[in-house]
Every structure is written in structure tokens, then in C-alpha cells.
C-alpha distance (Angstrom), angle and dihedral (degrees) to the residues before:
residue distance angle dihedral
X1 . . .
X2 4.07 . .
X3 3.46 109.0 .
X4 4.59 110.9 -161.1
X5 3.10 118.5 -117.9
X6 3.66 97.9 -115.6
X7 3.35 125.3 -7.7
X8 4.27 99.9 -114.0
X9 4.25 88.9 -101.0
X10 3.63 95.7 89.4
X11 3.85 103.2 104.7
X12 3.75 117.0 26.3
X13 3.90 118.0 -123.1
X14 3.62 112.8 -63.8
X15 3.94 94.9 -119.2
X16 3.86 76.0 55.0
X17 3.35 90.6 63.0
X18 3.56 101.0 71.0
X19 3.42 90.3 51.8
X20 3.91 125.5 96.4
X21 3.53 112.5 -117.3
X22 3.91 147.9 105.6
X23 4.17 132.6 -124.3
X24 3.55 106.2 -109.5
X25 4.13 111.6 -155.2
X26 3.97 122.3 -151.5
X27 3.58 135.2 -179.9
X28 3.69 97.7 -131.6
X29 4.28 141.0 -15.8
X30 3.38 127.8 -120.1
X31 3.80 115.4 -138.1
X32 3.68 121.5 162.6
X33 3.21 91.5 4.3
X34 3.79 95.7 -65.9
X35 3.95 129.2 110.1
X36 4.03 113.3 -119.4
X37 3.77 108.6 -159.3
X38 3.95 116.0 -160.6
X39 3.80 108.7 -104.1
X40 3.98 87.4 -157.1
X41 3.34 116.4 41.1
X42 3.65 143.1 -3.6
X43 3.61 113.1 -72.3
X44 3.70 139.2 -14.8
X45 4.01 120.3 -102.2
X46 3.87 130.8 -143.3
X47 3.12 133.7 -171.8
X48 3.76 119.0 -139.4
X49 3.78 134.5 -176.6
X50 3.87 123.8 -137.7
């Protein structure tokens, strides 16, 4: 199967950019009260301002 080369999160948006802030990784997200795992990869990755 072809796997992409990235997966189009790998920079944040460039107004983002000025922005303070840090990528924060996790395993899984909880919405509705269930866990979603990634299917393709590890974890998921946010990024959040300060």
C-alpha cells in the first residue's frame, strides 16, 4: 500500500508561526467519551500556542 510522505501536519500555519507555542504529541483523543487511536502512525500532534 502507498504510504504519503507526510501527512500535511508537519509545519503549523504560517500565521502560526509567529506565534509562541510548542507541538504537543498524544497517543490518542478522547471525543465523546471514547478513545480514537491513530490507525497510521503513533500518536496524534497539536499544535498549541502559549
Amino acid at each position: 500500500m502507498h504510504k504519503p510522505e507526510h501527512d500535511g501536519a508537519e509545519q503549523p500555519q504560517s500565521d502560526a508561526l509567529d506565534k509562541p507555542g510548542h507541538w504537543v504529541y498524544s497517543r490518542y483523543i478522547t471525543r465523546n467519551g471514547r478513545r480514537i487511536y491513530r490507525k497510521h502512525g503513533k500518536c496524534f500532534r497539536f499544535w498549541v500556542e502559549d
